[in-house]
N, C-alpha and C positions, 0 to 999 in steps of 0.2 A: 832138422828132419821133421815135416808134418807128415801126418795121415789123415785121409779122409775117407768115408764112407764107415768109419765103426760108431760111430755115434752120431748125434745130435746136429754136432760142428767139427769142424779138423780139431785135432788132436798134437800138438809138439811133444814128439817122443824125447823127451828131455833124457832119460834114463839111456836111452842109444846115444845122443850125445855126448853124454859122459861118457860111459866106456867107451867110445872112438877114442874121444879128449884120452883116455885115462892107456889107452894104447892097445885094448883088445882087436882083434883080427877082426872085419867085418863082418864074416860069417858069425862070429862068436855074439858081435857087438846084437846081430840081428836079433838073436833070442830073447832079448828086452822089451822088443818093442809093444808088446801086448800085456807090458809090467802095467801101464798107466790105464788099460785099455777097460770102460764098463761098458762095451756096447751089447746092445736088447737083441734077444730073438724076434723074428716074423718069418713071412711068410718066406722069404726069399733065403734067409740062411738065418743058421743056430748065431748063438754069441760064441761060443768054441769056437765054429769055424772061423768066424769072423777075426778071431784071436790069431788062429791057424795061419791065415790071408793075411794077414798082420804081419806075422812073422816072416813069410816066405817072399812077399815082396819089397820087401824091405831091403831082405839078401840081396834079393837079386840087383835090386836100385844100387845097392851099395858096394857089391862085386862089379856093376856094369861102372860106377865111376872113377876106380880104384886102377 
């Protein structure tokens, strides 16, 4: 699972991997993914959010494969 747009460079939410591997429900598995996440505020959005957007499409990506 990568992400991109919270930092620097894409991001492998390693931590979401594992809980899938480890047999959490995707929705469950989703709430990790901003475990690994130190991305900066600007102008465009906080770091919260950016955590927030992390989370949520994450679900979604991973309820839409499921």
């Amino acid at each position: 699972m990568g992400l991109t747009h919270v930092g620097p460079t894409p991001v492998r939410a390693r931590t979401v991997e594992a809980a899938l591997s480890s047999g959490l429900a995707p929705s469950e598995a989703a709430e990790r993914a901003s475990d690994e996440l130190e991305p900066a505020s600007d102008g465009r959005a906080s770091a919260e959010y950016r955590r927030h957007l992390a989370r949520v499409l994450t679900r979604r990506a991973l309820l839409q494969a499921s």
